[in-house]
N, C-alpha and C positions, 0 to 999 in steps of 0.2 A: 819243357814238360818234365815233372820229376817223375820219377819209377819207383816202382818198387820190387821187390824183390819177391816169388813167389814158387813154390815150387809144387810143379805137377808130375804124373805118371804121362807118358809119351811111347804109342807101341814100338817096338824094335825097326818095324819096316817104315815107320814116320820120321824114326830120328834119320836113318838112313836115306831117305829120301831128301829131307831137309837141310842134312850133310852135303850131297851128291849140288842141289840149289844155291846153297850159299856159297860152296866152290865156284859154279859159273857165275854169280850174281859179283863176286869176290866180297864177300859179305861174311862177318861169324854166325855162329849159328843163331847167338840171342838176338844183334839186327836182325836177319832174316824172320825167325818165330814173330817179334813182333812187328814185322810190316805184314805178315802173312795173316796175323793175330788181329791188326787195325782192318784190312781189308774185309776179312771175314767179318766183321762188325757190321762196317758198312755197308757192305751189300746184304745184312740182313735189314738195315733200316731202308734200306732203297732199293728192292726189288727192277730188277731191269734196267740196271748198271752192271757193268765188266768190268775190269783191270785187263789192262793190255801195255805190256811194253814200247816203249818209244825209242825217238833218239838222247831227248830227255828226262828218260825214266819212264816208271811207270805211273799213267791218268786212265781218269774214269772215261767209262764210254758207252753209248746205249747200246744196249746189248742187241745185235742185229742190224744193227745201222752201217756201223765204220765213224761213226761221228762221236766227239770226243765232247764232254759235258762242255768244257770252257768253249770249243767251237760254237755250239749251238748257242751258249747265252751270250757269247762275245757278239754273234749276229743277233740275237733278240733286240739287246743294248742298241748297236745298231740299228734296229727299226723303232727306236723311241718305244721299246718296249710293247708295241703294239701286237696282243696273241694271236689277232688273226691272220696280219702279215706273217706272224714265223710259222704258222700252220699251214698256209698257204707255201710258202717259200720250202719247205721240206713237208711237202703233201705226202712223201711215201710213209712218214713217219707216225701209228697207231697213236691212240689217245693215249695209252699207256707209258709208250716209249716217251712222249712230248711230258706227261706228268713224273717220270723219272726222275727226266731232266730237271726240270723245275723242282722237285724235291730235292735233290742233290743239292742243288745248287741253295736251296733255302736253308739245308742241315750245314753245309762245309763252302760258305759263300769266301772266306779266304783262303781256301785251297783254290778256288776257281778264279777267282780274281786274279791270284798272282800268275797263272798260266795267261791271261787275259796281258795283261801288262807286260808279260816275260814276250809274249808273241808281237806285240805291239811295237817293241823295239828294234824287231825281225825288217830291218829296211835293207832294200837293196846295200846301200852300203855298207852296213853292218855286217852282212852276210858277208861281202867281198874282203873286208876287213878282217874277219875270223879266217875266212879257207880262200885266200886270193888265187889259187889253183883255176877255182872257177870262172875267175874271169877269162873273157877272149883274150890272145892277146893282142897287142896295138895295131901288127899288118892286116888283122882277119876283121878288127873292126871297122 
């Protein structure tokens, strides 16, 4: 994606703030403004979506849920796409929070996809292969 270069006024306690973030994120400050800059976007076009921190960064998620956009369409996908199964299957989920998702996912379908694929790889031995820690070892199994 190319950038451009623009320059705005930013109150004294924002830059500071956003200083303070990009230190923990280990981020400079221009990364940080613009993933902070794209977020804010997007949850203006999609109402009843978060950002939340992961182990893999930070994904969308319904706000109120705990459920993360690519979870919920990776299972829709999963039901052959069928809306009444995934309504059923997450009954606690409001019409609104269930159309979210579904917006999200219709605006930023390769941001969701590749969380979908990136999870899909996530096999048992995969996992053991990244952090072999986890494994028993050979006496306990």
């Amino acid at each position: 994606m190319s950038s451009v270069q623009k320059s705005i006024r930013i109150p004294e306690e924002t830059v500071r703030a956003v200083e303070e973030m990009a230190v923990q994120a280990g981020k400079d400050f221009s990364s940080l403004v613009k993933d902070l800059l794209l977020e804010a976007l997007k949850a203006r076009k999609c109402p009843g979506i978060i950002y939340v921190d992961g182990p893999s960064g930070r994904r969308a998620r319904i706000a109120g849920s705990g459920i993360e956009v690519w979870e919920f369409m990776a299972n829709f996908k999963a039901m052959n796409e069928d809306y009444a199964k995934i309504k059923q299957a997450y009954h606690w989920l409001n019409e609104q929070q269930v159309r979210a998702a579904f917006t999200y996912y219709a605006l930023y379908p390769g941001e969701i996809e590749a969380h979908i694929r990136s999870n899909a790889g996530q096999t048992k031995e995969a996992v053991l292969k990244r952090f072999p820690f986890l494994a028993k070892p050979e006496s306990i199994a």
